[in-house]
MIMAR-49426 format. One record per residue: residue number from 0; x negated, y, z of N, C-alpha, C in turn. Coordinates in steps of 0.2 Angstrom, whole numbers, always signed. Atoms other than C-alpha are relative to their C-alpha. Example, Ala and Ser with C-alpha at 12.3 -4.5 7.8 and 13.67 -1.06 7.14 Angstrom:
REM MIMAR-49426
[r 0,[-4,-6,+0],[-62,-22,+39],[-4,+6,+0]]
[r 1,[+4,-6,-1],[-68,-5,+36],[+4,+5,+3]]
//
This chain:
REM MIMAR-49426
[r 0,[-6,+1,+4],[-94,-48,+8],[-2,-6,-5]]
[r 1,[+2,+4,+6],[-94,-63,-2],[+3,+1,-7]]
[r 2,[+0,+1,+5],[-93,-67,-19],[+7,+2,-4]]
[r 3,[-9,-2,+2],[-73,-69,-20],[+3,+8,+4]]
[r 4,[-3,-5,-4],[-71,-57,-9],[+0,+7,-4]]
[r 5,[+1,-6,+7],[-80,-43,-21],[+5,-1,-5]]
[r 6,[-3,+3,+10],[-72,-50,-38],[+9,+2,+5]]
[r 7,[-8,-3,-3],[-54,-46,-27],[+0,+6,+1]]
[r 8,[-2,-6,+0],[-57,-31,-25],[-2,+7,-5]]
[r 9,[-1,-3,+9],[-62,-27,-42],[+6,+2,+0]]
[r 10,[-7,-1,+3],[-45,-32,-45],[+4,+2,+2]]
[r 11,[-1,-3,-4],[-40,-23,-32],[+0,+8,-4]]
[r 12,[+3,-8,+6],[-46,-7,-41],[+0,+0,-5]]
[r 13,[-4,+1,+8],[-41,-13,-57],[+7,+2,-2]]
[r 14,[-7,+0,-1],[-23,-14,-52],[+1,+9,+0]]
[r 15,[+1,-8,-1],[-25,+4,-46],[+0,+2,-4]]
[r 16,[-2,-3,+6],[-30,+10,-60],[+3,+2,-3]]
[r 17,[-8,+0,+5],[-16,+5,-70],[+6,+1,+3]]
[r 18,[-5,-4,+0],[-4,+10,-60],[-1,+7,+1]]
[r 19,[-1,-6,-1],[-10,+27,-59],[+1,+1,-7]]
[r 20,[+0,-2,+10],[-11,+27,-80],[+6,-3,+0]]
[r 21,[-5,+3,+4],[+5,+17,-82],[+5,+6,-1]]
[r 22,[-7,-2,+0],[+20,+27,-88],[+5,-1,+7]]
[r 23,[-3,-1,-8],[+30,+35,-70],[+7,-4,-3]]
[r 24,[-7,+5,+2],[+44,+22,-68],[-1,-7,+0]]
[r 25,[+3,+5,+2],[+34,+9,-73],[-5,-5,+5]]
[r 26,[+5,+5,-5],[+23,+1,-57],[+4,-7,+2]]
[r 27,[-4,+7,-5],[+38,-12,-52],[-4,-3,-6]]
[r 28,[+1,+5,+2],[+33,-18,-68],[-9,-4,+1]]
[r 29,[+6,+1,+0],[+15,-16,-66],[-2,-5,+7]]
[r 30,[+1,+5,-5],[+14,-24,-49],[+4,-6,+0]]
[r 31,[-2,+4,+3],[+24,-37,-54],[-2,-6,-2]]
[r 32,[+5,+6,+4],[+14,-45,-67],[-8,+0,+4]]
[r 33,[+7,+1,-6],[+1,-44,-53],[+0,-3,+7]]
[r 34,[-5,+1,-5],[+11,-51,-40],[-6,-4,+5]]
[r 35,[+5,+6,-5],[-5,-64,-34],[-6,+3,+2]]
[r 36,[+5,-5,-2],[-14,-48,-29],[+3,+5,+8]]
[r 37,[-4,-4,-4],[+0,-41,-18],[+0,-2,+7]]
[r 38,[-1,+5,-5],[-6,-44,+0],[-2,+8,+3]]
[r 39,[+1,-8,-6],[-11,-31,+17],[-8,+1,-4]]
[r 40,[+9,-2,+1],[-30,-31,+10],[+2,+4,-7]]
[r 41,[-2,-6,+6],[-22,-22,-7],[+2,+5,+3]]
[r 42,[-4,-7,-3],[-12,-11,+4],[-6,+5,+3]]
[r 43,[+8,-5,-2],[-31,-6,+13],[-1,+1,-6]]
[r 44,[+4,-4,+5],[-39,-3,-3],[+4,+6,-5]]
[r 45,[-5,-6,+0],[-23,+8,-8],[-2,+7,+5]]
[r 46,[+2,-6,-4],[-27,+18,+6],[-5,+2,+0]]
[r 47,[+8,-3,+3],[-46,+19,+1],[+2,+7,-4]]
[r 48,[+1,-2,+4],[-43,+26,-13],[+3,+6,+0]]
[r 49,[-5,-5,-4],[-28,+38,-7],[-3,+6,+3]]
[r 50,[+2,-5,-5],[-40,+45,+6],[-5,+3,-3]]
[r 51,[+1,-3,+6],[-51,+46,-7],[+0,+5,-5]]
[r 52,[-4,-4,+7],[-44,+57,-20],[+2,+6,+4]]
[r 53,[+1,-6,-5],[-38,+68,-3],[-6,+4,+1]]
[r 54,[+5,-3,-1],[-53,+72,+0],[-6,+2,-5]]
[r 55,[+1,-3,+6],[-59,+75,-17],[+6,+7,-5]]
[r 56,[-4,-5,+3],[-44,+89,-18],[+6,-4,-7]]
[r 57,[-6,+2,+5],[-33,+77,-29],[+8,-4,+4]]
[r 58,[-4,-2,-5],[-18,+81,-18],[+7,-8,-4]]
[r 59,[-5,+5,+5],[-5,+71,-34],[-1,-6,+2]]
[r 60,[+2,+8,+4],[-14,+55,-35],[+1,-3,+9]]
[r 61,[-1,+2,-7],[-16,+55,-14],[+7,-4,+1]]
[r 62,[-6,+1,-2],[+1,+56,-12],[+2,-6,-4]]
[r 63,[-2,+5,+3],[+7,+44,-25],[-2,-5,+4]]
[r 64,[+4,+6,+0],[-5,+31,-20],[+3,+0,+9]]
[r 65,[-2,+2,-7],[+0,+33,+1],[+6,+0,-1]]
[r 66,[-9,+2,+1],[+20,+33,-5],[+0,-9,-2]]
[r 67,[-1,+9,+1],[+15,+15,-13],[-1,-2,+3]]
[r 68,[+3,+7,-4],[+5,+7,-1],[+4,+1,+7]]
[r 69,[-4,-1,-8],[+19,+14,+14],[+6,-6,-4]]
[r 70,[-6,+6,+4],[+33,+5,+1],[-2,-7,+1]]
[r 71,[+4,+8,-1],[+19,-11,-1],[+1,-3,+7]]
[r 72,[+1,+2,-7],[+16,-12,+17],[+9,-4,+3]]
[r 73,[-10,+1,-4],[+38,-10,+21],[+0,-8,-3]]
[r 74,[-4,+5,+5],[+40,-25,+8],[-3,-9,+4]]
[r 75,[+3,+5,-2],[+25,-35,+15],[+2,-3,+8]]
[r 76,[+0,+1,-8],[+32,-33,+33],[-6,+2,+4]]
[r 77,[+4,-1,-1],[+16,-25,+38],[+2,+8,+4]]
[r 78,[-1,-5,-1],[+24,-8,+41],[+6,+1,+7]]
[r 79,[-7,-1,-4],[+34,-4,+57],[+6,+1,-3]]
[r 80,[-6,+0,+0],[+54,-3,+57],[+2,+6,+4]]
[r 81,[+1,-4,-4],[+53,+14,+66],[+7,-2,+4]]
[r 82,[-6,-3,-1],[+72,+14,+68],[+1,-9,+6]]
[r 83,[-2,+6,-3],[+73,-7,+74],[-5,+2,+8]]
[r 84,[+5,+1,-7],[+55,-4,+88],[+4,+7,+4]]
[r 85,[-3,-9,-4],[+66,+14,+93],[+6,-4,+6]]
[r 86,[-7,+3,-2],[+81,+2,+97],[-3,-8,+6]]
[r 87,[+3,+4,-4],[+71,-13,+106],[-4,+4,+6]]
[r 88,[+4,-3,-6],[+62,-1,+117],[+7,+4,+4]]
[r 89,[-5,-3,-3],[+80,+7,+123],[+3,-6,+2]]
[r 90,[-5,+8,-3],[+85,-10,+127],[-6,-2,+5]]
[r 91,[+5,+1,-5],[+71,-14,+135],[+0,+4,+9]]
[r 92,[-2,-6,-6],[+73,+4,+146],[+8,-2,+5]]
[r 93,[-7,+2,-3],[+92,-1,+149],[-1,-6,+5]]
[r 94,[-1,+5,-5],[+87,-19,+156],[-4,+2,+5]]
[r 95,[+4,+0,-8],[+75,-12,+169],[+4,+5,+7]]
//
């Protein structure tokens, strides 16, 4: 791992953090002002952390934390479209 690579995931787990302390209601703002952090490699360190806290019996923070990073991913287009790939694959069936 390089040097930048570390130091980003600091800020990666920094971000984290603060959104788990910020006042509920409050992450649009928090991600927001972090906006030059918002990419698919936050979304993984999301899920670390997530699976994380699962597996340490901290059921709240799990949950929180894999509802944000399924939102992040939707936003990032990182996240399937259940409903569009359900409709492309009936089309697909239809033309053969």
């Amino acid at each position: 791992m390089t040097d930048t690579t570390q130091e980003r995931q600091v800020l990666y787990f920094n971000l984290i953090d603060e959104l788990l302390k910020c006042p509920n209601g409050q992450e649009p703002e928090v991600l927001e002002a972090k906006s030059e952090l918002i990419d698919a490699s936050f979304v993984e360190a999301i899920v670390q952390v997530a699976t994380t806290f699962a597996h340490q019996g901290n059921q709240d923070g799990a949950q929180f934390l894999f509802f944000l990073a399924r939102e992040l991913a939707k936003q990032l287009g990182l996240y399937p479209d259940l409903q569009k790939s359900e409709n492309t694959n009936s089309e697909v069936a239809n033309k053969e």
